[in-house]
One Martini backbone bead per residue (centre of mass of N, CA, C, O) as a GRO file, in nm:
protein
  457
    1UNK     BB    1  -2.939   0.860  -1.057
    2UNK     BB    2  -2.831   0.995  -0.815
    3UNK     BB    3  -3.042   1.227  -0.771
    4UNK     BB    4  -3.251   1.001  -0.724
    5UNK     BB    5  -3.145   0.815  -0.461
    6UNK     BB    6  -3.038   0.968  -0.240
    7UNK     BB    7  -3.274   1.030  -0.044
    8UNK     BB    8  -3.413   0.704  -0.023
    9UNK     BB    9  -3.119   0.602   0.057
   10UNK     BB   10  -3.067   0.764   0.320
   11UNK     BB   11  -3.318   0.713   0.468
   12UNK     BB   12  -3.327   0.406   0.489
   13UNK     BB   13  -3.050   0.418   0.651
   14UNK     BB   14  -3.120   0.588   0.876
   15UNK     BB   15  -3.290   0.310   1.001
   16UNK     BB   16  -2.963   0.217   1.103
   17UNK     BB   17  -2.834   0.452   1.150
   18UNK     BB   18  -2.755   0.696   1.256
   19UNK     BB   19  -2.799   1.055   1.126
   20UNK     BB   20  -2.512   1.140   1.126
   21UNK     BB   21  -2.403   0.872   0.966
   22UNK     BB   22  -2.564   1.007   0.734
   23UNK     BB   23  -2.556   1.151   0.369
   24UNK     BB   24  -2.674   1.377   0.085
   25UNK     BB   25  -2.468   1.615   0.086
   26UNK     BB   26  -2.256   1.731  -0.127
   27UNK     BB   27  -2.100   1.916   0.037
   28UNK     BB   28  -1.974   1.630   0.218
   29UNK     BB   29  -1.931   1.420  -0.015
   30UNK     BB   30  -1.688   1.557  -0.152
   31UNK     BB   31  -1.476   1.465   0.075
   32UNK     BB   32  -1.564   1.168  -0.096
   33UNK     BB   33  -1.399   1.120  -0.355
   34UNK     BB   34  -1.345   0.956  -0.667
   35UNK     BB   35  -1.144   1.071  -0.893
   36UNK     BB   36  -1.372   1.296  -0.914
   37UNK     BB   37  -1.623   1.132  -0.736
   38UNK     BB   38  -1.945   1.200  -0.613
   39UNK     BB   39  -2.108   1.090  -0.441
   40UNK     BB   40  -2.452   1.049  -0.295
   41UNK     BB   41  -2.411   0.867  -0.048
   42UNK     BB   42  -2.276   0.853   0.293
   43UNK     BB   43  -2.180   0.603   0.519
   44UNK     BB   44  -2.113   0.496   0.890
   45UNK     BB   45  -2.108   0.246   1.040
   46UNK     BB   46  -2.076   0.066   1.343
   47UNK     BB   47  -2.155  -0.267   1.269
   48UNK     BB   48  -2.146  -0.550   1.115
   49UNK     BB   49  -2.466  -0.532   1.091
   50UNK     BB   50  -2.494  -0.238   0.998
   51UNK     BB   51  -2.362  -0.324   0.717
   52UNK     BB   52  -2.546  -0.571   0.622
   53UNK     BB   53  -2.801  -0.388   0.606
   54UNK     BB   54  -2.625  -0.162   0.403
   55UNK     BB   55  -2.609  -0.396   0.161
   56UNK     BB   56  -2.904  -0.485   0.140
   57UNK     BB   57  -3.009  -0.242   0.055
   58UNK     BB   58  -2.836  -0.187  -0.213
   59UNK     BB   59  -2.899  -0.434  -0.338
   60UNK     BB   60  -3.209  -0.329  -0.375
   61UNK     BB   61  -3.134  -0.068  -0.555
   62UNK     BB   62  -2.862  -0.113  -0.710
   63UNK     BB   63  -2.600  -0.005  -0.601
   64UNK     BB   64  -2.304   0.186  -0.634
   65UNK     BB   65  -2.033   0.077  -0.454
   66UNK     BB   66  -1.751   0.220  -0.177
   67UNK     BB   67  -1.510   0.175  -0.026
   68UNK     BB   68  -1.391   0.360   0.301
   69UNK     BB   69  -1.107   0.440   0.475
   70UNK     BB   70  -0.894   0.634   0.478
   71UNK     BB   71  -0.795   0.741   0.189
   72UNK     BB   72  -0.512   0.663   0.048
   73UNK     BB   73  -0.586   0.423  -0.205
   74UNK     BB   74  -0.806   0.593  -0.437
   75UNK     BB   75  -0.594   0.576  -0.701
   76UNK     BB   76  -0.589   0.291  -0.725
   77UNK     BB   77  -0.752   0.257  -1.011
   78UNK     BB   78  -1.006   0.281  -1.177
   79UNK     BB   79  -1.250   0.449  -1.173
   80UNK     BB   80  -1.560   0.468  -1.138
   81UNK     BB   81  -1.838   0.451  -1.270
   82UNK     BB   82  -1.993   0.489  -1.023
   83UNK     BB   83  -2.127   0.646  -0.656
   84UNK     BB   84  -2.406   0.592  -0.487
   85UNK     BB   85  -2.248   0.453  -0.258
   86UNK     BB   86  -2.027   0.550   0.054
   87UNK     BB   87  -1.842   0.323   0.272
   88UNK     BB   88  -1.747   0.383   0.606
   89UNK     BB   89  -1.504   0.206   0.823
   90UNK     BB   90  -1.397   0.356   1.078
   91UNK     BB   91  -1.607   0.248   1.320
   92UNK     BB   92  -1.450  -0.002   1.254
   93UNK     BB   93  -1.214  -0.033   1.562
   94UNK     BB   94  -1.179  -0.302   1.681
   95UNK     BB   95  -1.095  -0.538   1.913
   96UNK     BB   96  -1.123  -0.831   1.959
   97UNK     BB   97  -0.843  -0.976   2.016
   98UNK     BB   98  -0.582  -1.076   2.218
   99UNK     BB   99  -0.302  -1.321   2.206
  100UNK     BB  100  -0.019  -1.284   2.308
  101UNK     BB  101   0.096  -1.610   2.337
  102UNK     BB  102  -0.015  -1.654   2.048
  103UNK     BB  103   0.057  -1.438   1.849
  104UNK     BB  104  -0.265  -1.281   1.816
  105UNK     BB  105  -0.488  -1.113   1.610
  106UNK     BB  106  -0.839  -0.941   1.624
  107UNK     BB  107  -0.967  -0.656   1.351
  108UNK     BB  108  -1.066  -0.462   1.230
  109UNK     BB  109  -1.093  -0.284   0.914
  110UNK     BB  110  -1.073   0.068   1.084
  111UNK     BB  111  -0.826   0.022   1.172
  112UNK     BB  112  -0.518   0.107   1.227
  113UNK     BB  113  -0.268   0.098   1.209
  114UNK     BB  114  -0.083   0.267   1.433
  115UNK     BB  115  -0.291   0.172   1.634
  116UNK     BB  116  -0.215  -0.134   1.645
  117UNK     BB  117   0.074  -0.104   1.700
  118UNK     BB  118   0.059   0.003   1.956
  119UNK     BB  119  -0.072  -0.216   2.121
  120UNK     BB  120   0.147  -0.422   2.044
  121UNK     BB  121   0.384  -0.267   2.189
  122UNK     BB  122   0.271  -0.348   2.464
  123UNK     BB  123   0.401  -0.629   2.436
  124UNK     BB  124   0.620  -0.667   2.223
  125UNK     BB  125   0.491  -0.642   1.939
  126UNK     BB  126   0.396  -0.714   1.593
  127UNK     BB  127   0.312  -0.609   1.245
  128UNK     BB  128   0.503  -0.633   0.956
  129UNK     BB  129   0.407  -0.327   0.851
  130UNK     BB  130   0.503  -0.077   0.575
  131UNK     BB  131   0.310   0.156   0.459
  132UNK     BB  132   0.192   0.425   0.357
  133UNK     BB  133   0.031   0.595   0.596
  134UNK     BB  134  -0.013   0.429   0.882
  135UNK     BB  135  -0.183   0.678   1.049
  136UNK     BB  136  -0.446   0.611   0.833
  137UNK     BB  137  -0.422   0.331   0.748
  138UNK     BB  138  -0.627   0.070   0.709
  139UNK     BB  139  -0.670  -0.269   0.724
  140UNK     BB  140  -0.857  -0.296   0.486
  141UNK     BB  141  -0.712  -0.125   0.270
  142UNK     BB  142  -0.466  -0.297   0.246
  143UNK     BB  143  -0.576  -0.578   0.186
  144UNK     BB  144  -0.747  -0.456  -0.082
  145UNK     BB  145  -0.428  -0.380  -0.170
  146UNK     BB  146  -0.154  -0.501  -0.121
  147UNK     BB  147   0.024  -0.372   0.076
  148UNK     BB  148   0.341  -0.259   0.115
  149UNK     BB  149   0.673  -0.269   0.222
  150UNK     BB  150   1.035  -0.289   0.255
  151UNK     BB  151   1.000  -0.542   0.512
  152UNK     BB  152   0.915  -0.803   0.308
  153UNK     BB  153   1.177  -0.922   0.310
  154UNK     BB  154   1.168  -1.053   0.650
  155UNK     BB  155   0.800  -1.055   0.664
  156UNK     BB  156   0.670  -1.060   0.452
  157UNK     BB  157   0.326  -1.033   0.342
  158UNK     BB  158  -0.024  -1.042   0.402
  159UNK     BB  159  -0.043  -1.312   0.321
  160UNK     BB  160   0.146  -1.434   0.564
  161UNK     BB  161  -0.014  -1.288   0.821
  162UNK     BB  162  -0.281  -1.373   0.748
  163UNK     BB  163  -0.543  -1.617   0.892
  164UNK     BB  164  -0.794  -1.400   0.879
  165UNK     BB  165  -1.129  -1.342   0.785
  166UNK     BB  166  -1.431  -1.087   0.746
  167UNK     BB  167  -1.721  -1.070   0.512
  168UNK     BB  168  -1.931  -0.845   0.340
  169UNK     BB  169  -2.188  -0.890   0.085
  170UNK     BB  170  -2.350  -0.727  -0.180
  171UNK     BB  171  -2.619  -0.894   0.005
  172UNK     BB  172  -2.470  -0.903   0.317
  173UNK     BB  173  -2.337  -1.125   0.368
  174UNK     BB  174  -2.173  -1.316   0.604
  175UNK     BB  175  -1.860  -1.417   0.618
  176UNK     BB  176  -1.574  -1.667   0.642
  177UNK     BB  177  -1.167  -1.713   0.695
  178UNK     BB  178  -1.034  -1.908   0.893
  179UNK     BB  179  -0.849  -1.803   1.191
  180UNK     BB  180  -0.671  -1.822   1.510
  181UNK     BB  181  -0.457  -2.010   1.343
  182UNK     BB  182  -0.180  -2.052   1.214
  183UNK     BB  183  -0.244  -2.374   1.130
  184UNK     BB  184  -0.462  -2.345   0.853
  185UNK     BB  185  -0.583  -2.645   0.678
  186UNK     BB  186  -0.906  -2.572   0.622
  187UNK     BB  187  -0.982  -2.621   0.325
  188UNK     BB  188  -1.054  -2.322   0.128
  189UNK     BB  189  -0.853  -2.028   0.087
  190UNK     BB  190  -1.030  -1.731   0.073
  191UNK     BB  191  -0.877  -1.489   0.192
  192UNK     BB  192  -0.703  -1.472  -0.067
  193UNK     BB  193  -0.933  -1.312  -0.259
  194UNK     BB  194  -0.895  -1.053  -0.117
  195UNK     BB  195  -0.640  -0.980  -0.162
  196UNK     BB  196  -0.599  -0.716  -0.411
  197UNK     BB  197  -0.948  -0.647  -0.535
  198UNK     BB  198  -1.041  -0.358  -0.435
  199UNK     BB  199  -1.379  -0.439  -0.320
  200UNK     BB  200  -1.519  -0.626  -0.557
  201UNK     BB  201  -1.623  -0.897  -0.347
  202UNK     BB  202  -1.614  -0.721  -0.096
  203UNK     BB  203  -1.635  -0.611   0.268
  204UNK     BB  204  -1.394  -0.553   0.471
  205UNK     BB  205  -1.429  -0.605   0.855
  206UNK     BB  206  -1.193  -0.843   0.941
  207UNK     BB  207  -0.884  -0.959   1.114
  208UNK     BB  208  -0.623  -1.210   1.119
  209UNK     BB  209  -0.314  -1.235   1.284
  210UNK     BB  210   0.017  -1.278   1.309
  211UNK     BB  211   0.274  -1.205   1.480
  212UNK     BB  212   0.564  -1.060   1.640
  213UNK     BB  213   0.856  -0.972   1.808
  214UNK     BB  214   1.012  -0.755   1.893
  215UNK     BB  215   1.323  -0.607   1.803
  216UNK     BB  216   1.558  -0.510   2.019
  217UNK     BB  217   1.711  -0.419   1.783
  218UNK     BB  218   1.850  -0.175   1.527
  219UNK     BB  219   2.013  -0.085   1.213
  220UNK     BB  220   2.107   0.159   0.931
  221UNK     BB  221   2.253   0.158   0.632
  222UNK     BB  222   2.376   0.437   0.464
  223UNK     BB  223   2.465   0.390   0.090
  224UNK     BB  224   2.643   0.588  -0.164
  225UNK     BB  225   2.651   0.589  -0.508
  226UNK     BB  226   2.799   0.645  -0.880
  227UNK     BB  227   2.692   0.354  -0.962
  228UNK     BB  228   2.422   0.126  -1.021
  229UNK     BB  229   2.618  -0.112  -1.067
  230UNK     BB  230   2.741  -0.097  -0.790
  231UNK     BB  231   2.467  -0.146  -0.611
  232UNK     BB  232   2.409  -0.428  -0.754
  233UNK     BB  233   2.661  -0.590  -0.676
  234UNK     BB  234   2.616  -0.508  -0.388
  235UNK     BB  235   2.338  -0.706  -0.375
  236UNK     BB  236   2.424  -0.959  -0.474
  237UNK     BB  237   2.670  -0.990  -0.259
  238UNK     BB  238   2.433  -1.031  -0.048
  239UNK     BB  239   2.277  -1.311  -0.143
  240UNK     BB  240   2.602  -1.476  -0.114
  241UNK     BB  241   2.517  -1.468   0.168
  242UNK     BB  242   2.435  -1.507   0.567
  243UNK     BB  243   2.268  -1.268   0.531
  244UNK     BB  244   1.949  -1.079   0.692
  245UNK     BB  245   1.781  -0.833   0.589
  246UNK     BB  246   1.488  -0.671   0.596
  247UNK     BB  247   1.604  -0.439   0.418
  248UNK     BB  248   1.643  -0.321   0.067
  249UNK     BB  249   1.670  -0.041  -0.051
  250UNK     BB  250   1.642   0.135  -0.335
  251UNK     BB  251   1.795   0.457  -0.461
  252UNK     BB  252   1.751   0.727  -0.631
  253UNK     BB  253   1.806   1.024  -0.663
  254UNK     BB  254   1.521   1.145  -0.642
  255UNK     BB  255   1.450   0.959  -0.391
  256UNK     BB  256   1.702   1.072  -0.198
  257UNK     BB  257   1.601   1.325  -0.186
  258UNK     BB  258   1.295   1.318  -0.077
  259UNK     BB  259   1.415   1.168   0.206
  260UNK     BB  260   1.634   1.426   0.275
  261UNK     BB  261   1.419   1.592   0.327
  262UNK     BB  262   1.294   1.877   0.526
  263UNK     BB  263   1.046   1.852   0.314
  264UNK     BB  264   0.817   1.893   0.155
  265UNK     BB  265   0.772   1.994  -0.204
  266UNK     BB  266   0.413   1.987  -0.282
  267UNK     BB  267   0.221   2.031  -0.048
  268UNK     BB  268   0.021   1.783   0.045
  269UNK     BB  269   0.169   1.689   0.330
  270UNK     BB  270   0.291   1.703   0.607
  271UNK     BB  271   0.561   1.748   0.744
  272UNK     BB  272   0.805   1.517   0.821
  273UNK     BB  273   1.021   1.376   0.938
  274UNK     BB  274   1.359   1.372   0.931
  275UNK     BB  275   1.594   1.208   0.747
  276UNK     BB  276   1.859   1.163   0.920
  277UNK     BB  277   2.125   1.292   0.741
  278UNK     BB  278   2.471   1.455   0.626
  279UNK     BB  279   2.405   1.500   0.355
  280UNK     BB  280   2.424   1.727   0.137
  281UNK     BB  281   2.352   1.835  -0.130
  282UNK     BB  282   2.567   1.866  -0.330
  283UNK     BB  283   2.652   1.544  -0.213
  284UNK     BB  284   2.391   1.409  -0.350
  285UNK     BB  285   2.404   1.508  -0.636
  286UNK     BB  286   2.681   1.321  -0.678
  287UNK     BB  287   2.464   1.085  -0.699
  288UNK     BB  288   2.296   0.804  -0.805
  289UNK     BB  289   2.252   0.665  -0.547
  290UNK     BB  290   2.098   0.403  -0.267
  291UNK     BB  291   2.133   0.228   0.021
  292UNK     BB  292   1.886   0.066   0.286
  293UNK     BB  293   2.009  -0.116   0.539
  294UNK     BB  294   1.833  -0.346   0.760
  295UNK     BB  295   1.876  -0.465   1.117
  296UNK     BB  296   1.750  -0.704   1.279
  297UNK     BB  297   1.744  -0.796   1.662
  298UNK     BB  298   1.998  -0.925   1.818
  299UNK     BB  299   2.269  -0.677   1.933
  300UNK     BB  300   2.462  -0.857   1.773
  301UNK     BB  301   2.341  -0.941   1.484
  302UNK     BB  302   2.317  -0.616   1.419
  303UNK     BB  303   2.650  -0.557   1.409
  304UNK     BB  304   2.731  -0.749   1.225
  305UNK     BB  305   2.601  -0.649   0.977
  306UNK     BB  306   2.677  -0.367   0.983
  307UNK     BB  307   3.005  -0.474   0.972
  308UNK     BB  308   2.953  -0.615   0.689
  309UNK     BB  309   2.796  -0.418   0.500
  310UNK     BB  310   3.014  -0.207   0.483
  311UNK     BB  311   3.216  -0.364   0.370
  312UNK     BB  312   3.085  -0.473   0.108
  313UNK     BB  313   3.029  -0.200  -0.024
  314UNK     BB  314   3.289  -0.071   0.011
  315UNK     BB  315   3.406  -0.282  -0.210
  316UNK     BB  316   3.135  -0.192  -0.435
  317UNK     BB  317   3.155   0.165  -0.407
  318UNK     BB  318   3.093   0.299  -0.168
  319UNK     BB  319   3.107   0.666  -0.052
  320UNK     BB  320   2.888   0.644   0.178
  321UNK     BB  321   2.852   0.599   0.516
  322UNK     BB  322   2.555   0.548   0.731
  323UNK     BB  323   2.459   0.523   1.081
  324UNK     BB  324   2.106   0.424   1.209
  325UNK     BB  325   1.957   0.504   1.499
  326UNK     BB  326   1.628   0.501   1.605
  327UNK     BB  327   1.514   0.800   1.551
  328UNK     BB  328   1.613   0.775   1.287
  329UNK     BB  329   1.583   0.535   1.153
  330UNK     BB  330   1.294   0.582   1.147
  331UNK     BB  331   1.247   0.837   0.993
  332UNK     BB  332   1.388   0.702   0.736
  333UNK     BB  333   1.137   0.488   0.673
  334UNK     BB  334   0.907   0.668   0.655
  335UNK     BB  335   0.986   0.788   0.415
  336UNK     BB  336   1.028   0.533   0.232
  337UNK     BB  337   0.719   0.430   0.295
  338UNK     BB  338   0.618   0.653   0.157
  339UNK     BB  339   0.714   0.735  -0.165
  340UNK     BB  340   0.458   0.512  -0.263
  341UNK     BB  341   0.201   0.750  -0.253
  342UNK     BB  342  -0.174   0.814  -0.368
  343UNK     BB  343  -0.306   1.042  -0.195
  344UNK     BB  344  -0.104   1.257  -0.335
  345UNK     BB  345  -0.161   1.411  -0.640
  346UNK     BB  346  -0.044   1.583  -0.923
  347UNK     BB  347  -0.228   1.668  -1.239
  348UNK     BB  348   0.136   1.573  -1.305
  349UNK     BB  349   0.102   1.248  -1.195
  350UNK     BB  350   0.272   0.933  -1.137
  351UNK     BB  351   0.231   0.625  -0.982
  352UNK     BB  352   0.410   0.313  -1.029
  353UNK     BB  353   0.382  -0.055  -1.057
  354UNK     BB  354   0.650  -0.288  -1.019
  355UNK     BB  355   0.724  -0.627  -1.190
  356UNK     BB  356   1.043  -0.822  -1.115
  357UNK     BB  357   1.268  -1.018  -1.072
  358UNK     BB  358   1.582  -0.917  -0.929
  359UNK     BB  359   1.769  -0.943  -1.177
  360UNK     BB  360   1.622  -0.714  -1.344
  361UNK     BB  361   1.605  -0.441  -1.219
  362UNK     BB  362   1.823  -0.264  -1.298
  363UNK     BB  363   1.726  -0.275  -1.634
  364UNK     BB  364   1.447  -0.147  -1.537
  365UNK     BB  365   1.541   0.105  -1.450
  366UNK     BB  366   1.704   0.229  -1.685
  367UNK     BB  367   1.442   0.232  -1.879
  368UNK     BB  368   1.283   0.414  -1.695
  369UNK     BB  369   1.496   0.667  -1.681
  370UNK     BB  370   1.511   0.666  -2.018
  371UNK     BB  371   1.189   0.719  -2.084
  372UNK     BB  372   1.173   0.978  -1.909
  373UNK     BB  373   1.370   1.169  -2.061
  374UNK     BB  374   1.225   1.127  -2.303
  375UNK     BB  375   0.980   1.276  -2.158
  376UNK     BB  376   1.084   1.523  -1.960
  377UNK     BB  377   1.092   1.353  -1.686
  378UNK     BB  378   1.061   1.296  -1.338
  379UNK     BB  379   1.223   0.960  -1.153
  380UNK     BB  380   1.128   0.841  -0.873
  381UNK     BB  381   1.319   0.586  -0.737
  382UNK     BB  382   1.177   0.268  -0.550
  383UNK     BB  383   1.332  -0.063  -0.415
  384UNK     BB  384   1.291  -0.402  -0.374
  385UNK     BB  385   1.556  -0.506  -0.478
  386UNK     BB  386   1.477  -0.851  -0.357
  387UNK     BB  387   1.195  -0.857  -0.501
  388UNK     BB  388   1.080  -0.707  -0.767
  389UNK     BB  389   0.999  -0.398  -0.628
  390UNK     BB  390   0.879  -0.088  -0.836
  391UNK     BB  391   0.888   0.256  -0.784
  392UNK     BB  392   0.751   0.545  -1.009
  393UNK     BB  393   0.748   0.860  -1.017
  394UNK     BB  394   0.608   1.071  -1.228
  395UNK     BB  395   0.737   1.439  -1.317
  396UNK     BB  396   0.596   1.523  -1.564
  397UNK     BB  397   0.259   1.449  -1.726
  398UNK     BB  398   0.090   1.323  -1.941
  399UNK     BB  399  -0.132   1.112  -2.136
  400UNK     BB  400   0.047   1.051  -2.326
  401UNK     BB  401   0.340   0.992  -2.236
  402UNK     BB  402   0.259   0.755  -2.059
  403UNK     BB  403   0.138   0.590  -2.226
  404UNK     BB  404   0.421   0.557  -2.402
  405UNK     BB  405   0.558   0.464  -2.143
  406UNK     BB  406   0.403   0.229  -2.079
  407UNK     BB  407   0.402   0.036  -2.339
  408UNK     BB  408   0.753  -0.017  -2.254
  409UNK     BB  409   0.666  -0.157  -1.983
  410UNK     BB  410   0.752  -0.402  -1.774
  411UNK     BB  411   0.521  -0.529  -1.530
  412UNK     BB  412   0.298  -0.387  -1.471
  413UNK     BB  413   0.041  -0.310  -1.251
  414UNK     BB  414   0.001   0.005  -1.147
  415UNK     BB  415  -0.191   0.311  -1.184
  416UNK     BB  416  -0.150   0.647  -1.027
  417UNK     BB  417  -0.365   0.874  -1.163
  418UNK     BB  418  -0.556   1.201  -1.268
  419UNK     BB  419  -0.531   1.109  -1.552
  420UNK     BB  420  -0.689   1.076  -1.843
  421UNK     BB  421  -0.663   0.795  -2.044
  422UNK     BB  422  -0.525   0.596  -1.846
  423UNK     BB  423  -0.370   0.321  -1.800
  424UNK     BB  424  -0.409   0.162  -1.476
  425UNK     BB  425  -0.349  -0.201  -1.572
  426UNK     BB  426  -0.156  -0.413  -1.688
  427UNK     BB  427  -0.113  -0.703  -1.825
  428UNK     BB  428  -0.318  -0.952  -1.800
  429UNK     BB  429  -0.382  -1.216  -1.669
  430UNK     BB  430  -0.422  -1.505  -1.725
  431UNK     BB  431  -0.697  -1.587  -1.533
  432UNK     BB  432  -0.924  -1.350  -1.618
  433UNK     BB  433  -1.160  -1.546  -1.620
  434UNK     BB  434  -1.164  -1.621  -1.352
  435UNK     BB  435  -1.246  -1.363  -1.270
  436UNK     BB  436  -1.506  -1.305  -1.375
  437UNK     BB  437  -1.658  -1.524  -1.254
  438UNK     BB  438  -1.588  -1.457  -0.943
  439UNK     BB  439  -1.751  -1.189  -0.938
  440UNK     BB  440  -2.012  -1.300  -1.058
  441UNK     BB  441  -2.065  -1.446  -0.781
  442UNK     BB  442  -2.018  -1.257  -0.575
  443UNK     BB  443  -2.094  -1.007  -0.800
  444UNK     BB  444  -2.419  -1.018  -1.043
  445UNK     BB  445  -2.465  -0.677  -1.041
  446UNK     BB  446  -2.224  -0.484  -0.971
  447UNK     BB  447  -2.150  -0.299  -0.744
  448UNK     BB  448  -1.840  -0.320  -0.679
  449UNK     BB  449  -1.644  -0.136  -0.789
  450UNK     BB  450  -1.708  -0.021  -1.053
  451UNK     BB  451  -1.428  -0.030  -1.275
  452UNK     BB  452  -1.118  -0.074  -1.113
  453UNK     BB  453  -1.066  -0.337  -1.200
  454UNK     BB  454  -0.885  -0.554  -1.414
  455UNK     BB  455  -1.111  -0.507  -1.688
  456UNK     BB  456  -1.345  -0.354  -1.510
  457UNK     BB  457  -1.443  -0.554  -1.233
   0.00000   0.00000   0.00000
């Protein structure tokens, strides 16, 4: 189907956009395989008209397409059933508007978030999110896939900072949802659609944000326990009291080596700054876990907490605490925001993300952790503690092994592994039906991201 539609369709493409911005030669297409799935051929757009069209051919040849952003998110969901057409969204790259007074901005969506703070920040704004390599990960990509980052305990996640988006459809058809003002309660919120659905239902174009202003001051605690119920007891008594750290992350023995590691240890990635802390390797072995607890805001504010929350860790079984400001703070935090990246995975490695209630969390890293030992497998576990969302790493892992170790686990949302046969899905949600309606109204073809998402659709 692929070598045969591929000369055809690129040839079409060809009279749509530059010629250099198209390709069907097999191995520029193997750059962007999907879970080791090689396009047909594959386009790179340069303006929203010029996608309109290029999703219009598609549509009259029935070709199955796949969106691709920065590409740091193509292991989550199940394989594509095929990919005869890999759209590259990075040429749509601008801002379109940006009213710093009314702290809204709207962004194409092949902007990286990087390039977007960057801009942002010299306003003195931000948009609070930090998914793994923000330096890499598109708007697009993001939004597509529901991406969260440490800081959603203190600014929601993009759900709530989104305001607008415009989508072209599998028939090439643009719509639009919301608009450029934070209070928009006109009609049926359609842009909630789009997010999470991993581009099964349209290609995410531009969005609309709400942004905030920079937080004057900054800084974090890092506080090491030797017993994992010591530190949920201290997460307990910070949610009796009225601070408000921005981000409160569980850190496993096995994932706090990894953020103060002085380099990647699996070579798949170039080394990142270290997340500077002053525990030794000897005495990092002998803890069980950590607390990463951030606050942000006012000076005096940001004080407050941290003598605060040190005294209460303290009574609560801490043995050691170190206070992060400026360039450690940040290094500290984007190792930490790495930690369950699925752009680069090994061979034998599975990345899971689970949720569950808050005060379930404790119960289930336990499980996930017996679980991973008997199973041989070495599990880097870090957690939103406050939010009840659990990053799980394991490696070694076969596909059977997986299997059996998914099966026994609550909650499970997605993996993300190069494994085949291993179930890439958690538990269908109640509303599986609806689901598959939606998919059907929108893609009635079935071309976008075929099979990749809950259920096949």
């Amino acid at each position: 189907m692929i070598e045969q539609q591929s000369p055809a369709l690129s040839s079409a493409l060809a009279a749509i956009v530059a010629e250099q911005y198209v390709t069907a030669d097999p191995a520029m297409c193997a750059d962007y395989a999907v879970q080791g799935i090689v396009p047909g051929c594959v386009v790179a757009p340069g303006s929203l008209e010029e996608l309109s069209a290029v999703m219009r051919v598609a549509y009259q040849r029935r070709a199955a397409v796949v969106p691709w952003g920065g590409g740091t998110q193509q292991n989550i969901g199940a394989p594509p059933a095929k990919v005869d057409l890999l759209v590259r969204i990075e040429r749509l790259n601008r801002v379109l508007i940006h009213e710093p007074d009314d702290l809204t901005i709207s962004v194409e969506a092949g902007i990286t978030l990087g390039a977007l703070q960057e801009l942002t920040r010299k306003h003195g704004q931000m948009l609070p999110l930090d998914p793994p390599f923000a330096g890499r990960a598109t708007i697009g990509g993001l939004l597509a896939t529901a991406a969260d980052g440490p800081r959603r305990l203190g600014y929601g996640t993009l759900r709530e900072l989104t305001i607008g988006i415009a989508v072209v459809e599998a028939s090439g058809r643009i719509t639009r949802g919301g608009g450029m003002v934070v209070k928009n309660v006109s009609g049926f919120d359609m842009m909630k659609l789009y997010l999470g659905s991993l581009g099964t239902l349209a290609i995410i174009t531009s969005a609309n944000f709400k942004l905030l202003p920079l937080p004057r001051a900054a800084a974090t605690l890092l506080c090491t326990f030797r017993d994992p119920a010591a530190a949920f007891a201290a997460i307990e008594a910070i949610q009796l009291t009225q601070l408000t750290p921005t981000a409160a992350e569980y850190l496993n023995n096995a994932a706090l080596k990894e953020t103060l590691a002085t380099e990647n240890t699996d070579g798949t990635e170039p080394a990142r700054k270290r997340a500077t802390a002053s525990f030794s390797a000897s005495s990092v072995a002998s803890y069980q876990c950590a607390l990463a607890l951030r606050a942000e805001g006012l000076p005096q504010a940001v004080e407050r907490h941290i003598v605060e929350l040190s005294a209460l860790t303290a009574r609560h079984g801490a043995t050691d605490m170190q206070r992060l400001d400026r360039e450690d703070d940040a290094a500290l935090w984007e190792r930490i925001a790495d930690l369950p990246q699925t752009a680069a995975l090994a061979a034998d490695e599975a990345l899971i993300k689970l949720t569950t209630l808050p005060f379930e969390v404790e119960r289930a890293i336990a499980q996930i952790e017996l679980l991973a030992a008997h199973s041989d497998a070495r599990a880097a576990i870090n957690a939103r503690a406050l939010n009840g969302v659990i990053y799980v790493r394991l490696r070694p892992v076969s596909a059977e092994s997986l299997s059996a170790l998914l099966a026994e686990l609550p909650g499970t949302q997605w993996v993300a592994t190069a494994l085949t046969g291993v179930p890439r899905w958690g538990t269908p949600p109640p509303g599986m039906e609806l689901m598959r309606r939606i998919k059907v109204e929108f893609d009635p073809a079935g071309m976008l991201n075929q099979g990749r998402y809950v259920a096949g659709i």
